[in-house]
N, C-alpha and C positions, 0 to 999 in steps of 0.2 A: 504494500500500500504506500501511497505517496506521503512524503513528508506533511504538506500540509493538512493531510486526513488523520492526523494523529491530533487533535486538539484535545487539550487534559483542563477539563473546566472545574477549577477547586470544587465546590460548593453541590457538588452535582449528585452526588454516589446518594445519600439519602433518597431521592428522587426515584431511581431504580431499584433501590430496596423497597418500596411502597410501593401498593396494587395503584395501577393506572387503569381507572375505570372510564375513563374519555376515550373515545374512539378520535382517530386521526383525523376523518373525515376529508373533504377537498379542503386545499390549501387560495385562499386567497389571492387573489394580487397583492394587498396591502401587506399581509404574510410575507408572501415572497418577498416586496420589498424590505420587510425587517431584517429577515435572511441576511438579503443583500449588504444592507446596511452594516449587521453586524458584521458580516464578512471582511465587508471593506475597510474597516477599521482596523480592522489588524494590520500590524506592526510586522511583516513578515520574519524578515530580521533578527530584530529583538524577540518574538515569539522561540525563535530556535535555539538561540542562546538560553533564552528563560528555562527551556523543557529539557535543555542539554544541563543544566543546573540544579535544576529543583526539580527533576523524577523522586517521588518518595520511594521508599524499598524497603521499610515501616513503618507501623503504625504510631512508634512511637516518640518521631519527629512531628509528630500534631502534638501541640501544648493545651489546646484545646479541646482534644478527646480526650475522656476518660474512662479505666478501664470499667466503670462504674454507668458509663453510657450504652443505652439498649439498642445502642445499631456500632457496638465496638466491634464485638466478634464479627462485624458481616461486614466494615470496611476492613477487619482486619485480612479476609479470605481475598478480598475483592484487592490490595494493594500486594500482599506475600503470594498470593497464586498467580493474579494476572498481571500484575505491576501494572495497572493503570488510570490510578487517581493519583493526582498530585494535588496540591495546596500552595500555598500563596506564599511569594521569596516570604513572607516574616516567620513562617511555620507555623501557620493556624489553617486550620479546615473549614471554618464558619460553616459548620452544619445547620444550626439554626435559621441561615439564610434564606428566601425566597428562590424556587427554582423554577423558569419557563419551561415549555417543550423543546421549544430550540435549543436551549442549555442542557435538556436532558436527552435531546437527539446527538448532540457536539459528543457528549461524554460515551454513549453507546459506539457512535462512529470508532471513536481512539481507541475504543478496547478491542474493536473486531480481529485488528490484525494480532491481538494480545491472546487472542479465545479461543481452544483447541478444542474442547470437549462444548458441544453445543445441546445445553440442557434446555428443558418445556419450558422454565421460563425465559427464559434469553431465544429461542424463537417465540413465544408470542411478545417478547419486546420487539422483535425484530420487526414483527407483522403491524406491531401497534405503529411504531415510529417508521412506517418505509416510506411514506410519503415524505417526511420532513427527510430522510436520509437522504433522497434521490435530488432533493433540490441542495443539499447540502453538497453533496460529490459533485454533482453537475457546477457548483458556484466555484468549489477549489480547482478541478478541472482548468473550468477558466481563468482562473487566477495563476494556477502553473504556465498555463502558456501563454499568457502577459506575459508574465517574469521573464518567460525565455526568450520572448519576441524582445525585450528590451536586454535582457544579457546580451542578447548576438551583437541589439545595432548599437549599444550606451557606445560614447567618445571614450572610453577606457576604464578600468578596474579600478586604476590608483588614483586618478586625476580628477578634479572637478574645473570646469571653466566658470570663472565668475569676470564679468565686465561691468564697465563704465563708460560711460559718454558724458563728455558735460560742454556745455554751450554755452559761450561768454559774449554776449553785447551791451557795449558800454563805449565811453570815450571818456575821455580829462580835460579838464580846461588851467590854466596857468595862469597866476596874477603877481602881483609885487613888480619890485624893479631892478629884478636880477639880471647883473652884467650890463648896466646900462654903460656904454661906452664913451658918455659924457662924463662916468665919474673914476674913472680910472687911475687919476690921478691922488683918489684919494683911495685905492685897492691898498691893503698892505704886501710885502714884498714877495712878489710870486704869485701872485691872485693873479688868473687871466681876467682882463676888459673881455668886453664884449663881441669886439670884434676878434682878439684871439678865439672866443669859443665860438664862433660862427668859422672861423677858418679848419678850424679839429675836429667838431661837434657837427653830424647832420641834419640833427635833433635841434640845432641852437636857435635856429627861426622861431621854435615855440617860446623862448624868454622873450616877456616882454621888456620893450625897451623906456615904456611911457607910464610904467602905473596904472596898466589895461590889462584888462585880463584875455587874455587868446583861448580859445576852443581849437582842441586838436579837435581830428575826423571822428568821426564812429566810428566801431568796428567788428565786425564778427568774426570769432576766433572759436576752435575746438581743440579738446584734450581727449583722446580715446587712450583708455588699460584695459588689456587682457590678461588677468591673471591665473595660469595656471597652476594649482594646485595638486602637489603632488605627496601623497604619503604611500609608504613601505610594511609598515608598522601601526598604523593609527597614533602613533604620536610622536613619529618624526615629519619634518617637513623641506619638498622639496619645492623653491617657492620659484617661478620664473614670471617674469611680467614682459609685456609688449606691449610698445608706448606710443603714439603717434602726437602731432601737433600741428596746428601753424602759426605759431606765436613769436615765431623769427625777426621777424620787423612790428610787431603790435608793441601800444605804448603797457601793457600789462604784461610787458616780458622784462620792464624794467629800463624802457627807453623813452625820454632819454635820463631819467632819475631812478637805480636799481629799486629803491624804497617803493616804486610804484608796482611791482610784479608779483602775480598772484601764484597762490598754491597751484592754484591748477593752470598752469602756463609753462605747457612742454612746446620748446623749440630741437628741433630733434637735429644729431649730429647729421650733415647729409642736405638738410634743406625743409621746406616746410614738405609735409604730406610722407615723410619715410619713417616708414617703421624701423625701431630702434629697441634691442633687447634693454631694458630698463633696469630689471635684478634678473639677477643669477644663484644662487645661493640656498644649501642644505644648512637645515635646522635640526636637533636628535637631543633628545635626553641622554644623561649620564645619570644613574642610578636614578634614585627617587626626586634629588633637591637641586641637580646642576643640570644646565641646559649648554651646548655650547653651539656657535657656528661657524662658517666657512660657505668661501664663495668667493666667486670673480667682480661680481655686480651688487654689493651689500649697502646695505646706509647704514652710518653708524647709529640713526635716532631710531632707526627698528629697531634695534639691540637694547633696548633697555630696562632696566630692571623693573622698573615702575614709570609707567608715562606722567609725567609731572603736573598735567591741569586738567581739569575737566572739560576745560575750553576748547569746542570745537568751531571753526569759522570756517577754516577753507575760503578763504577771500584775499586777507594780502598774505604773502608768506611769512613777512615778518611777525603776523602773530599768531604764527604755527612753532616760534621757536622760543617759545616760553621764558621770555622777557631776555634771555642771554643767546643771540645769535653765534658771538665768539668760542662756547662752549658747546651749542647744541647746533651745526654750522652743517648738518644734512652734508657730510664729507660721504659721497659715495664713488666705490672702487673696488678692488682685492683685498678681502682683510676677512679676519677671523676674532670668531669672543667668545667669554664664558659668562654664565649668569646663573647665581643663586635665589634661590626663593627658601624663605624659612618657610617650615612645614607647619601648619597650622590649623585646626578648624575652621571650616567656613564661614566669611563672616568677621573672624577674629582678625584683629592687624599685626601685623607680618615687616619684619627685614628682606631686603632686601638689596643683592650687591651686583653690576656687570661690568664690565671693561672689552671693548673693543678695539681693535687695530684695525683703519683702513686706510689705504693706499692708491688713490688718484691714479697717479704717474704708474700703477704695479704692473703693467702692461708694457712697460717701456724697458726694453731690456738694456739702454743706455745707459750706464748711471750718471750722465751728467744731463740727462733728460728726464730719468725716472727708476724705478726696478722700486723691488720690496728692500725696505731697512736702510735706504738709502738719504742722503741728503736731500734728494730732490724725488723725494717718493710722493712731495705735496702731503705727507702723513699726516694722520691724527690720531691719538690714543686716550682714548674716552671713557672716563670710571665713574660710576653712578652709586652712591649707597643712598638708599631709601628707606624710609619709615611710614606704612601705609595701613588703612582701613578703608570699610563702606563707603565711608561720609568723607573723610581729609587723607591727605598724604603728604610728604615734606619728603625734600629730596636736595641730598648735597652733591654738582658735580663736577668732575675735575677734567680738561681736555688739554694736551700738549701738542701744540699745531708746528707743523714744519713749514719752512717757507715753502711759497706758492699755492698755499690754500688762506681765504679770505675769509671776512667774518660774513658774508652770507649778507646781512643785510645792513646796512647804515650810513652816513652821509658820505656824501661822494667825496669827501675831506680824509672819512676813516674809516670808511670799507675795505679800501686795498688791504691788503694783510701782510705778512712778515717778509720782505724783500728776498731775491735770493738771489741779488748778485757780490760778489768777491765771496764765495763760501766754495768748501772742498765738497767732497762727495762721501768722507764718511757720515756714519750712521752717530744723530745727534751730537754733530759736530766735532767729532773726539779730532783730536789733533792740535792744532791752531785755534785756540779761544777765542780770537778775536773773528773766524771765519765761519763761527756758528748764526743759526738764523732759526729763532724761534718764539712762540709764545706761550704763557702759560695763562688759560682764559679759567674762572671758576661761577660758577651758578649755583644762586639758593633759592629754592619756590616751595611754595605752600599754597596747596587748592584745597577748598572746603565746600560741600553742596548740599544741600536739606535733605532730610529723609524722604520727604513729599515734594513732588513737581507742582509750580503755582507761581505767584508772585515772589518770592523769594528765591533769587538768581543765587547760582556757585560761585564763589568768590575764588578769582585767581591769581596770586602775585609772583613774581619773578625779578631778580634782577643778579646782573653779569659783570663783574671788573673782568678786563685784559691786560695783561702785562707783557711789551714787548720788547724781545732782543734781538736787535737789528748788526750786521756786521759792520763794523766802518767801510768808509767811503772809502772807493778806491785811490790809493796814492799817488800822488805828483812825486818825481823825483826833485832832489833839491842837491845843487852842489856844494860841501862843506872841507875845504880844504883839499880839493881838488875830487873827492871820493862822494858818487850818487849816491843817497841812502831816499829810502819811500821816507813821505813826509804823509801823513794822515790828518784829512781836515774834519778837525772831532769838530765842529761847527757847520750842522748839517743847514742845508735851505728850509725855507719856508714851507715849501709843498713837497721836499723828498719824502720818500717813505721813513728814511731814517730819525726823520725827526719826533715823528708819532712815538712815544714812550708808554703810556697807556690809555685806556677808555675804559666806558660804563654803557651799560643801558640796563632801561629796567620797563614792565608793562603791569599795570592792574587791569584784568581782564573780567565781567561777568555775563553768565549765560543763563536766560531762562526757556523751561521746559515747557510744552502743553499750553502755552501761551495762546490764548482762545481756544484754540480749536487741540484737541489731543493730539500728539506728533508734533507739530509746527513746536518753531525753536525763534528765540531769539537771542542777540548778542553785541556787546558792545564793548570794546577796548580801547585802552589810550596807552599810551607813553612814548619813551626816548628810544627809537634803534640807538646803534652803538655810535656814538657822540667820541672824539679826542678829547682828553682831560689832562693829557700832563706835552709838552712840545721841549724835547731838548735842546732846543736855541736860548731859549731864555723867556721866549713872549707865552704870555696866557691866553690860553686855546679858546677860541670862542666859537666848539661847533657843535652848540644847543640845537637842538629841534624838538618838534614830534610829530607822532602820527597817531590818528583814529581810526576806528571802524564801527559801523552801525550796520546790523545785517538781519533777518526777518526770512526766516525757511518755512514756507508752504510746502505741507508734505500732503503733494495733491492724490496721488497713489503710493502703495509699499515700494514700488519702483521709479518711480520720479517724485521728484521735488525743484522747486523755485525757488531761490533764494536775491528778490533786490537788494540790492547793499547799497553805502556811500562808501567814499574814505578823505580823509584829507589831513595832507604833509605838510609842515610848516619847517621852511629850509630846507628840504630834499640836497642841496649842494652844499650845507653846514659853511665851515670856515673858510669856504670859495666864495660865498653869498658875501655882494657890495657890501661895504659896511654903514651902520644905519638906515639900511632898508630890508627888506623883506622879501622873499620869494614862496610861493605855497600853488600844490596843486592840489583841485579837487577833483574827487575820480565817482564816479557813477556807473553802475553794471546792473546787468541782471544773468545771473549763474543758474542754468538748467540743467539739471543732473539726471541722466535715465541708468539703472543700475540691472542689470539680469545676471 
């Protein structure tokens, strides 16, 4: 008999131990659909595991029969002779229960192939229930061969495909009197005028030059993920994605102010419209409490032990990075990590520790272009300890950036990141001290959210110091008694990279849930991307800014959602912006997200 003819319905045996004085009669339509119903319900699956587990093979694995019960002796014959009642995963029979026909046709089904010796009463059960059997077999019947029709044609055993599509129409407008080429004279030293960034800059036509504000164009832009998901085991995971875009020239890629470019804004290696493997990378348990990875195409911020806020936006990117960009700086490439989770009851809060290494350049077998551990690996190594529950989380963490990887998001003054010119090619500069090139960026956050969704938004905070070590400038020779020696000019320029010594940024962000309608989400953030706070010339750094967002998710189906947003940047160009005036853009979208 086929697997799914074996159904073992706890509660049942009682029922066939009693005279059944109802005749069977014809069966319904409405019947039949009960049948049906019940049928479909099942969990096929989980059904086989359950009966591959809890066969009873005594009577006295029920905590709820007693030998003192007047139907013990006859589940006793009915489970040691034919093995087939079973009882419910907690090891109770609930005999006392209410039993249908259905239920007491289900239990006769499972025992037939169990029943060798066919005694008077077990055929007139058979004669009583053969109507409800024969719609029962004919319902599994079909049910087996669904199953196999869809074993033969599923997309595979191991893999699940899950995608995304999201739809971005929006444009920016730009005001203040940034770079106006009238006041150049009063720039401090190394600030390009106006017309410098109209010579560099293609973008530069959008600053205004009058104290007007300019409307760039609209624009329609798309981000498509394919992620296939792949396990081995049920609980390793093998994760690859494919990514698409054409956000190459759109001003929400970050042009011409990076602070403007959104979460979902793939400009794809190759050109707009090409597909581009996105991750790469196997995920697998180590015993009970370590997790570790490896991969060609990793981010370091998937790796982490506890994700820091409850804040979701998906709008700029910069407040997808949980108020410290320099720390949490979405470095993705070749790299591998490990991660702990304390073991704990459900519910209860929990430690938690990860550390990653990834590798930009780990493709580059040059090492003065790239490789793994090398000087110009563009490296970053990322350690998270955390302390988390339901409702809050707190998480301290630590990133050591190699030159040529940048902080992700903040003024165009101190976004560049750790220079990598005059440095060797060993690994964290071992050699020559003065040829190292690195940063050490650290992050503290704490998110909190109510037990109930309503008017009471999750509270999110963060914030990020960087500390950086820049190589000296390269040396002029200088003749001292007839003999060249390198002279090193420790007084770097106004806009080198080397003068940047460190920065801040910090975001308070909140979200609320079920906001009118159940599903829909709202949210709203502020603060400073990463701003220069200390300049080793001697002058004090003046590249304040910030940024907002305001955003409103219509979750129109399980599979799409809306989301209008605003945003708006005040000094996008930090310590470039004329001084005593002002430059600011305000950005407007609407983000349509379809999920299958």
């Amino acid at each position: 008999m086929k697997p799914f003819q074996r159904y073992l319905l706890a509660p049942v045996a009682l029922g066939l131990l009693s005279p059944l004085a109802a005749s069977a009669g014809e069966i319904s339509p409405s019947q039949r659909a009960d049948i049906s119903n019940y049928m479909e319900q099942q969990d096929v699956d989980r059904f086989k595991a359950w009966e591959a587990q809890n066969q009873v093979t005594s009577i006295n694995q029920f905590s709820d029969v007693q030998p003192t019960s007047w139907a013990y002796q006859a589940l006793s014959n009915l489970i040691e002779r034919y093995g087939c009642v079973a009882g419910y995963p907690n090891g109770t029979f609930k005999g006392g229960q209410a039993l249908t026909r259905y239920e007491a046709a289900a239990l006769l089904n499972a025992c037939l192939d169990r029943i060798t010796e066919v005694t008077d009463e077990l055929k007139r059960l058979l004669s009583e229930f053969e109507k409800e059997l024969a719609v029962l077999r004919g319902r599994v019947d079909g049910l087996e061969a669904k199953v196999g029709e869809l074993e033969a044609t599923q997309f595979s055993t191991t893999t699940k495909l899950q995608g995304e599509a999201t739809f971005v129409i929006g444009g920016n407008s730009f005001g203040g009197n940034q770079g106006n080429s009238n006041t150049a004279a009063f720039l401090p030293l190394g600030v390009p005028a106006y017309s410098a960034l109209a010579a560099t800059n293609p973008n530069a036509a959008l600053f205004p030059a009058n104290n007007r504000r300019n409307w760039g164009g609209a624009v329609f832009n798309y981000d498509v993920r394919l992620n296939l998901n792949t396990s081995f085991t049920g609980k390793d995971l093998l994760y690859t994605r494919l990514r698409s875009g054409n956000f190459t020239n759109s001003p929400f890629n970050g042009n011409p102010f990076n602070l403007m470019a959104l979460d979902r804004a793939f400009a794809p290696t190759g050109g707009n419209n090409v597909v581009n493997i996105d991750r790469l990378y196997y995920r697998f348990p180590i015993g009970r409490d370590f997790t570790a990875l490896v991969g060609a195409r990793a981010r370091n911020t998937e790796f982490l032990a506890v994700t820091p806020w409850f804040y979701r936006s998906e709008i700029l990117d910069f407040f997808t990075l949980n108020g410290a960009p320099g720390t949490y700086n979405k470095a993705t490439g070749a790299g591998a990590g490990l991660m702990w989770k304390q073991n704990v009851k459900k519910g209860k809060p929990y430690f938690a520790v990860s550390s990653i290494y990834i590798a930009p350049n780990g493709d580059n077998g040059n090492p003065n272009q790239g490789g793994i551990f090398t000087e110009r690996s563009a490296g970053t190594f990322t350690t998270q300890v955390a302390y988390a529950a339901k409702q809050w989380k707190t998480a301290f963490a630590w990133s050591y950036v190699q030159c040529g990887q940048n902080y992700r998001r903040g003024t165009q003054f101190a976004q560049p990141g750790v220079d990598c010119s005059n440095i060797n090619n060993n690994f964290l500069g071992a050699g020559n001290y003065t040829s190292s090139s690195y940063s050490n960026n650290f992050a503290v956050t704490f998110a909190w959210q109510p037990k109930t969704s309503g008017w009471i938004p999750s509270l999110n905070l963060g914030w990020g110091y960087n500390a950086l070590t820049q190589p000296q400038l390269n040396p002029t020779l200088a003749t001292v008694r007839g003999i060249s020696i390198p002279v090193y000019n420790t007084v770097p320029g106004y806009s080198q990279t080397q003068n940047r010594g460190s920065s801040q940024s910090w975001t308070v962000a909140l979200q609320w849930n079920d906001v009118f309608v159940k599903g829909n989400q709202a949210g709203m953030a502020v603060g400073q991307p990463t701003f220069t706070t200390f300049l080793r010339n001697g002058q004090t750094a003046q590249d304040g800014n910030y940024a907002w967002e305001w955003w409103y998710r219509f979750q129109v189906t399980d599979n799409i959602s809306v989301t209008p947003s605003i945003f708006y940047l005040s000094r996008p160009n930090g310590q470039f912006t004329t001084l005593g005036q002002s430059s600011s853009v305000l950005g407007y979208l609407v983000q349509t997200k379809f999920t299958f």
